[in-house]
N, CA, C and O atoms as a GROMACS GRO file, in nm:
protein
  540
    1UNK      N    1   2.958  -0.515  -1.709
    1UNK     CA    2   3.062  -0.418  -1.675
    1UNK      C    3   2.996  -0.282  -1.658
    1UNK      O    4   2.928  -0.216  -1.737
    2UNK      N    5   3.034  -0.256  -1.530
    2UNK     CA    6   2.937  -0.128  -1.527
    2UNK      C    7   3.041  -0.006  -1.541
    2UNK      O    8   3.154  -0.041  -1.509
    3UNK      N    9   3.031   0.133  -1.583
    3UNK     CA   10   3.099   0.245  -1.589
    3UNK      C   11   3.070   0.392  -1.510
    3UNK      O   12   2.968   0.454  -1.538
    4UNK      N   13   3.166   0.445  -1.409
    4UNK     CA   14   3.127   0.568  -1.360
    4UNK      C   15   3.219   0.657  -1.395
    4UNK      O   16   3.325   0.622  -1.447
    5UNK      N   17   3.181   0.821  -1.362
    5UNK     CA   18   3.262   0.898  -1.396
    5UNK      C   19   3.320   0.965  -1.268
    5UNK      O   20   3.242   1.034  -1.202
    6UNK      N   21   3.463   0.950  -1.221
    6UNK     CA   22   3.565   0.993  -1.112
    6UNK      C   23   3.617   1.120  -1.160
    6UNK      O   24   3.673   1.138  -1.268
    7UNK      N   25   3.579   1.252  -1.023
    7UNK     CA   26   3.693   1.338  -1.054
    7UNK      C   27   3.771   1.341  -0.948
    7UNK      O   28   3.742   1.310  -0.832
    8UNK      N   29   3.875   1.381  -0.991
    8UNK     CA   30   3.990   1.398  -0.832
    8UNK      C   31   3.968   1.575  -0.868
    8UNK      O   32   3.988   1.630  -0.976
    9UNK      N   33   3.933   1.621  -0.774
    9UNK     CA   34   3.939   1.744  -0.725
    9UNK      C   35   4.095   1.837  -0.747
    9UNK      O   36   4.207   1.791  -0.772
   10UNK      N   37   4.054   1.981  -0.727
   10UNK     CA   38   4.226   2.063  -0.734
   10UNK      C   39   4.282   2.062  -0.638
   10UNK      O   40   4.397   2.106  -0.642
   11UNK      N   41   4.219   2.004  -0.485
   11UNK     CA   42   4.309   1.964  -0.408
   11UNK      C   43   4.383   1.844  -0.370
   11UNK      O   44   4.483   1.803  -0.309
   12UNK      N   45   4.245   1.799  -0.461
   12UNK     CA   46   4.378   1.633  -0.458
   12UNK      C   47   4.518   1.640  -0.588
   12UNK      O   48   4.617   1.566  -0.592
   13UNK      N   49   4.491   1.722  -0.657
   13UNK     CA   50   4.612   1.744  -0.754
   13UNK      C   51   4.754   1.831  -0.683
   13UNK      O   52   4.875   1.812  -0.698
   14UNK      N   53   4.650   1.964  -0.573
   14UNK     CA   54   4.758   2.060  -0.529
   14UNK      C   55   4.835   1.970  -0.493
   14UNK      O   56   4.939   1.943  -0.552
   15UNK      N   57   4.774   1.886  -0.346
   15UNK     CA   58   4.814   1.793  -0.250
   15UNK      C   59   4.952   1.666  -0.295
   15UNK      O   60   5.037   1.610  -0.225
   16UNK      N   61   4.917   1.661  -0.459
   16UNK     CA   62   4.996   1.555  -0.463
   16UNK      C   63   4.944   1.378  -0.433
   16UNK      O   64   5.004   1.273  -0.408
   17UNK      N   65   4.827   1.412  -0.448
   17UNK     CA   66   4.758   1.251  -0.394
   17UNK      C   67   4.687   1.194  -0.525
   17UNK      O   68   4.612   1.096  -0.520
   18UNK      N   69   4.714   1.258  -0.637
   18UNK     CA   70   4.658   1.166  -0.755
   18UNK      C   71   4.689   1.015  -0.753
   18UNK      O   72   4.597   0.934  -0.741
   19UNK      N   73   4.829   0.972  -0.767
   19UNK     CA   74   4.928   0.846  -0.779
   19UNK      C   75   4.852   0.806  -0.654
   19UNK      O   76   4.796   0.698  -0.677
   20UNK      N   77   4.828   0.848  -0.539
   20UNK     CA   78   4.762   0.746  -0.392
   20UNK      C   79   4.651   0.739  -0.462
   20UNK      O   80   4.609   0.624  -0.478
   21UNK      N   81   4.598   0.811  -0.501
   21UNK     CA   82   4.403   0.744  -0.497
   21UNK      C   83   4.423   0.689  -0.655
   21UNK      O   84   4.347   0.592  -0.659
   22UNK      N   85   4.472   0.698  -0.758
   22UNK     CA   86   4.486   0.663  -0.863
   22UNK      C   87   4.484   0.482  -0.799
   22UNK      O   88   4.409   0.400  -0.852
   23UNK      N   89   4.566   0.447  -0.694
   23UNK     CA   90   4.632   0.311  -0.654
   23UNK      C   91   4.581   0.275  -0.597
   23UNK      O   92   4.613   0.158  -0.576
   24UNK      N   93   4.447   0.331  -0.508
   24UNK     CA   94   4.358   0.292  -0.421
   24UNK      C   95   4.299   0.225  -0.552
   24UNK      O   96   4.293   0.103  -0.561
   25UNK      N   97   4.251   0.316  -0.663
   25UNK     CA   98   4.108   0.283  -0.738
   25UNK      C   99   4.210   0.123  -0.810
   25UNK      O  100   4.165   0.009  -0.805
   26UNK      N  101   4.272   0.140  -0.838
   26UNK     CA  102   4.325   0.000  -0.931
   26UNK      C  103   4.349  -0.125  -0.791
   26UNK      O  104   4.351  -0.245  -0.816
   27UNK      N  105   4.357  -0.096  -0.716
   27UNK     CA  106   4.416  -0.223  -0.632
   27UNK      C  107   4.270  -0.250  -0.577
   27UNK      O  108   4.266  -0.358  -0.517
   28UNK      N  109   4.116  -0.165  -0.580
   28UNK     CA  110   4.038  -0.218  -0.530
   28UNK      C  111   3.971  -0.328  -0.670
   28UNK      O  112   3.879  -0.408  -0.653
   29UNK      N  113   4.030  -0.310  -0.780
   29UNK     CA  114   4.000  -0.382  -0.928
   29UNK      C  115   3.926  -0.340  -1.011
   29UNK      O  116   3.835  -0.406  -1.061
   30UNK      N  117   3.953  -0.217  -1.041
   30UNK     CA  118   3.868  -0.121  -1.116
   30UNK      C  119   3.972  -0.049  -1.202
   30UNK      O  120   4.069   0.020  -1.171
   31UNK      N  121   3.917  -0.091  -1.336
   31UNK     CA  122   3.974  -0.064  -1.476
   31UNK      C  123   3.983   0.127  -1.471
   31UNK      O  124   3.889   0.190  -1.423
   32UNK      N  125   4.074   0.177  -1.512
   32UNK     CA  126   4.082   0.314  -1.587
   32UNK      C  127   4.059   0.334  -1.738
   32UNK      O  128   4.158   0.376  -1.799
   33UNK      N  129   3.945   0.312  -1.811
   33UNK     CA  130   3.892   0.324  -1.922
   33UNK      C  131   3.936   0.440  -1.981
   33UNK      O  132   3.930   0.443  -2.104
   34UNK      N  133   3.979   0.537  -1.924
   34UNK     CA  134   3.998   0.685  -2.016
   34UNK      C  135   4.051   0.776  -1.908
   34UNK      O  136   3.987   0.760  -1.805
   35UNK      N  137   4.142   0.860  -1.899
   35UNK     CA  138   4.177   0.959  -1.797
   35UNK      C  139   4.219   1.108  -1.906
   35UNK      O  140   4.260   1.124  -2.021
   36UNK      N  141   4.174   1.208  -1.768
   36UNK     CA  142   4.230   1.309  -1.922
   36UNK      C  143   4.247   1.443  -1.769
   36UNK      O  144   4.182   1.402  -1.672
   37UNK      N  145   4.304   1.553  -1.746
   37UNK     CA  146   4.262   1.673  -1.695
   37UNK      C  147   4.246   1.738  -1.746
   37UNK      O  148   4.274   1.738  -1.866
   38UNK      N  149   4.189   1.834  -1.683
   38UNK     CA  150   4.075   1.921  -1.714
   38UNK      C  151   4.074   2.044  -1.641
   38UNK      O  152   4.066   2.026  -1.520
   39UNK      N  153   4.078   2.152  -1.674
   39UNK     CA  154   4.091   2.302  -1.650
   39UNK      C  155   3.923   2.318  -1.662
   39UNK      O  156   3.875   2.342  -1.773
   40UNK      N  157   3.871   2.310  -1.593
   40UNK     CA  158   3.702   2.347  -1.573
   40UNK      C  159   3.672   2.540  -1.549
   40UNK      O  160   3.741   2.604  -1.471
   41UNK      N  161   3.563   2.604  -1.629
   41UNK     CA  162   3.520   2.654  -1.634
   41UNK      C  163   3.432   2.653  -1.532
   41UNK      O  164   3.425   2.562  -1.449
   42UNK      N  165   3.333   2.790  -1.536
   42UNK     CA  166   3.192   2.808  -1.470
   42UNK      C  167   3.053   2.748  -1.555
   42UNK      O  168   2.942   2.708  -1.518
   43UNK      N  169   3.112   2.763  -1.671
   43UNK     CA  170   2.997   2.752  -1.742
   43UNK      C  171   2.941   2.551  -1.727
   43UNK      O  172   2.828   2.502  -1.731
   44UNK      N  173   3.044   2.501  -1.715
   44UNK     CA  174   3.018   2.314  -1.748
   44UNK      C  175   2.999   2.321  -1.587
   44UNK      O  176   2.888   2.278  -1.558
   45UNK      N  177   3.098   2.376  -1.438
   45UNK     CA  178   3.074   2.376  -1.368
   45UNK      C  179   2.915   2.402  -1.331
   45UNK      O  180   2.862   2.320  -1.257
   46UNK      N  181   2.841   2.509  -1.378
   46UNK     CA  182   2.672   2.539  -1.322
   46UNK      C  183   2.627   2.421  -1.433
   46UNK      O  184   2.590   2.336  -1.352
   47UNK      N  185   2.613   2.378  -1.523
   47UNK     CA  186   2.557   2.241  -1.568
   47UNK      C  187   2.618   2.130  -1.427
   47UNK      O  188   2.551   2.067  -1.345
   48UNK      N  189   2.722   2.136  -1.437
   48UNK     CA  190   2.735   1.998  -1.328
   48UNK      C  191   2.714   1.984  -1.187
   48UNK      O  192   2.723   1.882  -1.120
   49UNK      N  193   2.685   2.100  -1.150
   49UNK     CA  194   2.661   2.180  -1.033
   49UNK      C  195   2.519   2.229  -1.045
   49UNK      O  196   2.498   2.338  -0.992
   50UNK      N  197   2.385   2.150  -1.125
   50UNK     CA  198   2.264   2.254  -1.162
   50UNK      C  199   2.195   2.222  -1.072
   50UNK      O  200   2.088   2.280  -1.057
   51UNK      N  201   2.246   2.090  -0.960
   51UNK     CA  202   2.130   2.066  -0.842
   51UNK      C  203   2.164   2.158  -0.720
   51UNK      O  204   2.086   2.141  -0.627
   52UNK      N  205   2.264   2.256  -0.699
   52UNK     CA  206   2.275   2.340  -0.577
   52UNK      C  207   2.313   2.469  -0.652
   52UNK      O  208   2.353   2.550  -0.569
   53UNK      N  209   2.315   2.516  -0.766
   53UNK     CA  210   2.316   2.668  -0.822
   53UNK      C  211   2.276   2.776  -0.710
   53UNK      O  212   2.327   2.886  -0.688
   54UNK      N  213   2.165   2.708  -0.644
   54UNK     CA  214   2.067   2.810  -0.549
   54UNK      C  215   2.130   2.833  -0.419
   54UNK      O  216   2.076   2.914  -0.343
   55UNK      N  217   2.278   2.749  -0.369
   55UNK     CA  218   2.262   2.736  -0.235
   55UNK      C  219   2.382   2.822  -0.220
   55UNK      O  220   2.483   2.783  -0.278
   56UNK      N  221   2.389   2.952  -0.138
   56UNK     CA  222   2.473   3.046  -0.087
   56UNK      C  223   2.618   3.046  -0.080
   56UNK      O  224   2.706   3.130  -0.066
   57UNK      N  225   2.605   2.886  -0.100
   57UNK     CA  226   2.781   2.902  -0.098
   57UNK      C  227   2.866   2.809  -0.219
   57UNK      O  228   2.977   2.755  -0.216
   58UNK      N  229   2.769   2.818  -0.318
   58UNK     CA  230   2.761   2.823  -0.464
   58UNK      C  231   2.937   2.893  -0.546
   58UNK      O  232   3.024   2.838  -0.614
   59UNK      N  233   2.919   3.045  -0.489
   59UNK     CA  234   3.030   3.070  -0.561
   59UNK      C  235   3.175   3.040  -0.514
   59UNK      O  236   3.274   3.068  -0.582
   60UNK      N  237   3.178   2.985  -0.400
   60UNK     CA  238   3.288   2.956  -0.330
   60UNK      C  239   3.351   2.807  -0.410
   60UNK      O  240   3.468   2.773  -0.425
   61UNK      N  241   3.245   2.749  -0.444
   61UNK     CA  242   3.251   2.592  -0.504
   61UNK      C  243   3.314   2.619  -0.620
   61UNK      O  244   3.405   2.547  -0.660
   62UNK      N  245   3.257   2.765  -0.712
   62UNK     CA  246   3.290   2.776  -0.831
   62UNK      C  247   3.478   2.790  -0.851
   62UNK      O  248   3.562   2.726  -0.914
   63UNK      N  249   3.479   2.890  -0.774
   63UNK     CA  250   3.627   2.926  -0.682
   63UNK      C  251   3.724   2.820  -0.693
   63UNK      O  252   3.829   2.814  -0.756
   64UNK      N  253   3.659   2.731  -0.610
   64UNK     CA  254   3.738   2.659  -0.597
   64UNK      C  255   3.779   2.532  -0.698
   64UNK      O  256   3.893   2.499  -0.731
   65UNK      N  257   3.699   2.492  -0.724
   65UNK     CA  258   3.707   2.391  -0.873
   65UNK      C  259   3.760   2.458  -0.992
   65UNK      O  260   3.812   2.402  -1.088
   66UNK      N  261   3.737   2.612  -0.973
   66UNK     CA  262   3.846   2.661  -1.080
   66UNK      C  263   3.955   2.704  -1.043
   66UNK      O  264   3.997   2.818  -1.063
   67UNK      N  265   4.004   2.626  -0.993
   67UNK     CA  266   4.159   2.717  -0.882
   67UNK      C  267   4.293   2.622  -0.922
   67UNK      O  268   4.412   2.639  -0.896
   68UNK      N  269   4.226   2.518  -0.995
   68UNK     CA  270   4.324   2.486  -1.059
   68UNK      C  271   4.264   2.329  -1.113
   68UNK      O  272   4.146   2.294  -1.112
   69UNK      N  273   4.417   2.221  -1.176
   69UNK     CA  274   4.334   2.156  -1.263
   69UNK      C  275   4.291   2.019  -1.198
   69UNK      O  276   4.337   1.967  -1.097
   70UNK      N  277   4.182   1.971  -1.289
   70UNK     CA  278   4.092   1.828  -1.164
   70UNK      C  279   4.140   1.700  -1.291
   70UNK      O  280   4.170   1.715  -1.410
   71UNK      N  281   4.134   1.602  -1.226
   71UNK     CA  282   4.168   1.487  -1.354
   71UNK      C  283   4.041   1.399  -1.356
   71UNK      O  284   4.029   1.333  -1.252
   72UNK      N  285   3.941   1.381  -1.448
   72UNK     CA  286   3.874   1.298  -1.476
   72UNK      C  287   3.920   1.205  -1.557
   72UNK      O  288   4.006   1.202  -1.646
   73UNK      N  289   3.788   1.070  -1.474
   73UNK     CA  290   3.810   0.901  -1.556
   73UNK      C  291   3.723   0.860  -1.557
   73UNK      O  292   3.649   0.905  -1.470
   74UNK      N  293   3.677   0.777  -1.625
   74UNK     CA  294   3.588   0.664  -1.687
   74UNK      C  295   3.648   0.540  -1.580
   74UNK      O  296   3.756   0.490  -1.609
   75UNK      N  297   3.599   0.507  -1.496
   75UNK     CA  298   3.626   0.381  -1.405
   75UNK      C  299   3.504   0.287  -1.491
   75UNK      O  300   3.395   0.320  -1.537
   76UNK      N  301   3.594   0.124  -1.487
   76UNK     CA  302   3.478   0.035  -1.507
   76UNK      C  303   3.493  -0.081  -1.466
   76UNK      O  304   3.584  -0.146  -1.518
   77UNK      N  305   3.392  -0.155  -1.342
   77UNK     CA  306   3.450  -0.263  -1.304
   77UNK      C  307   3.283  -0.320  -1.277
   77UNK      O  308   3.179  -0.268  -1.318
   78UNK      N  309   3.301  -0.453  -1.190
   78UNK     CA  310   3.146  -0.500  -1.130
   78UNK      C  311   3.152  -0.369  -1.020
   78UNK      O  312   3.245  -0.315  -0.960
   79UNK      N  313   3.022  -0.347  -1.024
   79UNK     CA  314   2.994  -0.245  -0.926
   79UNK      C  315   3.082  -0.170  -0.944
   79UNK      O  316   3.160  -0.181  -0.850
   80UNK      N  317   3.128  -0.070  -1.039
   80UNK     CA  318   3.182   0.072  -1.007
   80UNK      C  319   3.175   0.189  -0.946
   80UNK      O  320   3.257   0.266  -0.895
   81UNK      N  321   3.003   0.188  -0.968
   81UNK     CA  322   2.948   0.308  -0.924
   81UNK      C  323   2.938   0.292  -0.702
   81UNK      O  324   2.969   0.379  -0.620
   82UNK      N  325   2.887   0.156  -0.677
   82UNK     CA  326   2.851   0.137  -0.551
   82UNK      C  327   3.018   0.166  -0.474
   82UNK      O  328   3.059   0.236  -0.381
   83UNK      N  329   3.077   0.076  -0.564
   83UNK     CA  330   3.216   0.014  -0.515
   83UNK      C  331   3.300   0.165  -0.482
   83UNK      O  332   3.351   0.186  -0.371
   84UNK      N  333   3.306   0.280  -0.613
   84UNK     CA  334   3.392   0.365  -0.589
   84UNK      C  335   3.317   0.442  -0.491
   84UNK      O  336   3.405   0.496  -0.425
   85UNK      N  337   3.212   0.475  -0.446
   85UNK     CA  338   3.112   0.544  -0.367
   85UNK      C  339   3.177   0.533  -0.193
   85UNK      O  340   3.194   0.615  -0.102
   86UNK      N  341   3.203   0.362  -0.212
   86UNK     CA  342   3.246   0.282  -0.084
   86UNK      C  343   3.393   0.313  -0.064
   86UNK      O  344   3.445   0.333   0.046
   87UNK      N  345   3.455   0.314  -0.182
   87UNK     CA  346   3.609   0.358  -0.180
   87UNK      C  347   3.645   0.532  -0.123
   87UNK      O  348   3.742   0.579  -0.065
   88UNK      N  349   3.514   0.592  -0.173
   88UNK     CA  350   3.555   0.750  -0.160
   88UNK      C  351   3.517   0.756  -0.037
   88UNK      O  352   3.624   0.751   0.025
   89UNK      N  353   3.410   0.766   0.059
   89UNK     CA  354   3.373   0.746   0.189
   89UNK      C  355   3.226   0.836   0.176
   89UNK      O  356   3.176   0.809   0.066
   90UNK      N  357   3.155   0.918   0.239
   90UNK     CA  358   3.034   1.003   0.231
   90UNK      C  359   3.134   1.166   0.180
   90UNK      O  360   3.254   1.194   0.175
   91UNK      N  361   3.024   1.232   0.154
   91UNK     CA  362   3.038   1.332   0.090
   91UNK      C  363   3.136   1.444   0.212
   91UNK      O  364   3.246   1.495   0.190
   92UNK      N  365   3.058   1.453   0.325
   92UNK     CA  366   3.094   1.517   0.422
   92UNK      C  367   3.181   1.422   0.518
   92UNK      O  368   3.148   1.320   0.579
   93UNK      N  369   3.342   1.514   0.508
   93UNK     CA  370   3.433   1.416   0.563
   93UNK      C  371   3.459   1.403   0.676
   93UNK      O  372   3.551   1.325   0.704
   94UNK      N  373   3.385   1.479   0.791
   94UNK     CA  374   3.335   1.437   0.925
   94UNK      C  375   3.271   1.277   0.928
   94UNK      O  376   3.296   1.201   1.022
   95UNK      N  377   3.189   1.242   0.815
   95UNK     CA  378   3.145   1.124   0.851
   95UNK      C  379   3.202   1.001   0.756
   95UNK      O  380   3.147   0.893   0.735
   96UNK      N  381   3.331   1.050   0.703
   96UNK     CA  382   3.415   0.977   0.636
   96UNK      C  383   3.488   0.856   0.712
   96UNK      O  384   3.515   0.901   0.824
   97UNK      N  385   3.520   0.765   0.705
   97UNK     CA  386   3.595   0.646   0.835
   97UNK      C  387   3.745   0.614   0.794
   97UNK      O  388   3.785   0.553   0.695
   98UNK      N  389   3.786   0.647   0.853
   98UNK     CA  390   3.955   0.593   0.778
   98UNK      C  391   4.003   0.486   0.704
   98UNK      O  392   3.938   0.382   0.704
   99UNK      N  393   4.091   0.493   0.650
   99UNK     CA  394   4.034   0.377   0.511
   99UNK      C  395   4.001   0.384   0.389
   99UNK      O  396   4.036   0.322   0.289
  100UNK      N  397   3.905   0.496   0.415
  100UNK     CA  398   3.826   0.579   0.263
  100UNK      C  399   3.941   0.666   0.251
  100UNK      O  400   4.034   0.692   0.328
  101UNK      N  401   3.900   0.719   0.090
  101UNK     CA  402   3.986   0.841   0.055
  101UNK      C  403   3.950   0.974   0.142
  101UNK      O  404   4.033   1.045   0.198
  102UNK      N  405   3.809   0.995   0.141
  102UNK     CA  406   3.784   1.126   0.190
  102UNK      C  407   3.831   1.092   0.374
  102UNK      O  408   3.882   1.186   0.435
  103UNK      N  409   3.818   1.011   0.417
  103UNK     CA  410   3.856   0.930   0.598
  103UNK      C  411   4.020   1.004   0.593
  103UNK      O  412   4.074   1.089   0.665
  104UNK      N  413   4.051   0.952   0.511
  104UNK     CA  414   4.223   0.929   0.542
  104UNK      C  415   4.279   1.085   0.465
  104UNK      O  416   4.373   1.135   0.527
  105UNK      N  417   4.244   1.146   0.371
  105UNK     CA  418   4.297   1.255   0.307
  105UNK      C  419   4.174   1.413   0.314
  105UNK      O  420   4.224   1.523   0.290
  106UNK      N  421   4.046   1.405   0.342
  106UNK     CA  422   4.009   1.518   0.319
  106UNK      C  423   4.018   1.655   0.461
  106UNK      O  424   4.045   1.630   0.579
  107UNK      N  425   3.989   1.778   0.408
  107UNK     CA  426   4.045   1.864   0.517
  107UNK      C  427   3.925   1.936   0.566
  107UNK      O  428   3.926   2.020   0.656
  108UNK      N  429   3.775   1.877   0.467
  108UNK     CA  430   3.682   1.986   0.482
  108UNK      C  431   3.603   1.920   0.389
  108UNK      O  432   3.649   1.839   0.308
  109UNK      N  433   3.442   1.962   0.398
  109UNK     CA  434   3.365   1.888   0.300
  109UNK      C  435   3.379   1.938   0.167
  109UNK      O  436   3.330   1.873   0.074
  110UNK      N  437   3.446   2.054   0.144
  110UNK     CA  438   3.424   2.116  -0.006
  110UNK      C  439   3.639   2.075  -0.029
  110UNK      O  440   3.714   2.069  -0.126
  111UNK      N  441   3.648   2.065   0.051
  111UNK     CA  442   3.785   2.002  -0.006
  111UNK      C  443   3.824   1.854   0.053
  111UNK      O  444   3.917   1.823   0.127
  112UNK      N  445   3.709   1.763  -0.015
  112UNK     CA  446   3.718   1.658   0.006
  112UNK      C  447   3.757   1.527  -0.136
  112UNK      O  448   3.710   1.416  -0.162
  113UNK      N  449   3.862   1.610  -0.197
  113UNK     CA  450   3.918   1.522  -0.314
  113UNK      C  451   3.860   1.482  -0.429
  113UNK      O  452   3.878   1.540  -0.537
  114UNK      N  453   3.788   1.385  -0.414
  114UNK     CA  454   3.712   1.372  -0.523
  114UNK      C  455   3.586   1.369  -0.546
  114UNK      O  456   3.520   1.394  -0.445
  115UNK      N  457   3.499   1.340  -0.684
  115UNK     CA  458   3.387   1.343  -0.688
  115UNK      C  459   3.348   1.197  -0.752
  115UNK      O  460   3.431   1.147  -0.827
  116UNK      N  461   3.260   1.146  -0.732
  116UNK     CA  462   3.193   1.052  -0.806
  116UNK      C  463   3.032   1.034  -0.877
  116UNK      O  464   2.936   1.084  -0.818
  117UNK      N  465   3.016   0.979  -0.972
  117UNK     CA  466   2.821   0.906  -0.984
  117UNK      C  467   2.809   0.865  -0.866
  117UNK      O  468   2.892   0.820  -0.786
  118UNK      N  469   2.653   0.891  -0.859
  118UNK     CA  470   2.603   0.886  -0.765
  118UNK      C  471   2.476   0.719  -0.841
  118UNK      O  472   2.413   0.633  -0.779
  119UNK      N  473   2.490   0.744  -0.991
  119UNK     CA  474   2.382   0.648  -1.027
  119UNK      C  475   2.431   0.622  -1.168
  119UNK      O  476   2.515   0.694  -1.222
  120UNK      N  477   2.370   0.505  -1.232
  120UNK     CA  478   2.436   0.458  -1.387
  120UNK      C  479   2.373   0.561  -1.438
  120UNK      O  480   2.458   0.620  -1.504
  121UNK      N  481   2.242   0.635  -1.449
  121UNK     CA  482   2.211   0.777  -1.517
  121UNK      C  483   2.350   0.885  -1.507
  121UNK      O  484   2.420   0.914  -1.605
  122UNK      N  485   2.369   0.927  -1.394
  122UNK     CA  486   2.430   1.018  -1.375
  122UNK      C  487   2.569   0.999  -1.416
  122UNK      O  488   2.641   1.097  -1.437
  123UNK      N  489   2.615   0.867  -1.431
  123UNK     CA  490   2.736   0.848  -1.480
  123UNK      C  491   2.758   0.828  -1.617
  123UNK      O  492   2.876   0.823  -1.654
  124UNK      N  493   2.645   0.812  -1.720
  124UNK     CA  494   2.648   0.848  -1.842
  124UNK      C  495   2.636   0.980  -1.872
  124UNK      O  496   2.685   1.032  -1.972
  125UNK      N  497   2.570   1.037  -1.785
  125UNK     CA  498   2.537   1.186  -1.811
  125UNK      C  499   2.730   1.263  -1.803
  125UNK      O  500   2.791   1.330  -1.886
  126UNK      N  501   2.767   1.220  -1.682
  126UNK     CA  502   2.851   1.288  -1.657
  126UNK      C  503   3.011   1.255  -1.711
  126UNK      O  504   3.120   1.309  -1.690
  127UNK      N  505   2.952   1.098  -1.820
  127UNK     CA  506   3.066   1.082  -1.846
  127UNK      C  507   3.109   1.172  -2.049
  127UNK      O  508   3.208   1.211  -2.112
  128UNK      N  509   2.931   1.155  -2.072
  128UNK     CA  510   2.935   1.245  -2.173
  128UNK      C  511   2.960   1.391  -2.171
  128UNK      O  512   2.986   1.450  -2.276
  129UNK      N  513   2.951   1.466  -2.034
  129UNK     CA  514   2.954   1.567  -2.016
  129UNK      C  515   3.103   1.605  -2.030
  129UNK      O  516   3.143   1.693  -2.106
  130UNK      N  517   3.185   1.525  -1.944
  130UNK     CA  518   3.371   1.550  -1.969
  130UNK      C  519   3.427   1.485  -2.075
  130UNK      O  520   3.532   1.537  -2.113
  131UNK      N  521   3.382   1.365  -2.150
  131UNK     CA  522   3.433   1.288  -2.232
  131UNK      C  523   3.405   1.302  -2.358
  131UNK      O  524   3.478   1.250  -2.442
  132UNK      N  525   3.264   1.398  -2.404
  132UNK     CA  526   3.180   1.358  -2.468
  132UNK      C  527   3.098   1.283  -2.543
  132UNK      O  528   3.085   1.174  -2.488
  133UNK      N  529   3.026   1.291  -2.658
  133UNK     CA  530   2.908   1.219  -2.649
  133UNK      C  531   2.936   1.055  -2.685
  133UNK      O  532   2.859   0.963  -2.655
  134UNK      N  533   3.075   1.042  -2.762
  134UNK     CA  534   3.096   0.943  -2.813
  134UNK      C  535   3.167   0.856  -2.685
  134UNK      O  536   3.232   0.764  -2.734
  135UNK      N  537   3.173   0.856  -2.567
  135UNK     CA  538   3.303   0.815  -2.502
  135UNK      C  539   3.235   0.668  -2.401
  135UNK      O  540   3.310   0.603  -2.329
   0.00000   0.00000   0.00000
């Protein structure tokens, strides 16, 4: 059983599309182990954000992930990490395909709904990071 860590973004909350992608992730057969939201700061944001700190449009990201609240989960199924990767579509939703969440719902690459692991490292990392250490 493998485990990743899912955020739905503040525009997938503004939007009203939690309950849709919440129903995407269960009907593709992937357990919700833990859900919680989350009012994110700058400070956990530049930890979770420490691989582009440097890149110019940095504070706009900050902006925006603090603009209101994101819901993180603990997904766990065979292949979670590949599977939800495949469910969300690519990062940039120009090259998203309809079908996917980011295909069918995003408006822009920085308001493209949700986030996911990218790797079983990064999804322990990131699941201790919102869940903490025990989760």
């Amino acid at each position: 059983m493998e485990r990743t860590y899912i955020m739905l973004k503040p525009d997938c909350v503004e939007r009203g599309l939690v309950g849709e992608i919440i129903s995407r992730i269960e009907r593709k057969g992937f357990k919700i182990a833990n859900i919680k939201m989350l009012h994110l700061d700058e400070a956990i944001l530049r930890e979770h954000y420490a691989h582009i700190v440097d890149i110019p449009a940095f504070p706009q990201i900050i902006e925006f992930m603090t603009s209101g609240p994101c819901i993180g989960m603990i997904i766990e199924g065979e292949g979670a990490i590949a599977g939800m990767r495949k469910l969300m579509g690519p990062t940039k939703y120009e090259d998203s395909l309809p079908g996917t969440i980011r295909g069918d719902f995003a408006t822009s690459t920085q308001h493209n709904l949700i986030h996911g692991s990218d790797s079983p490292e990064n999804a322990e990392i990131e699941i201790k990071r919102f869940f903490g250490p025990d989760a």
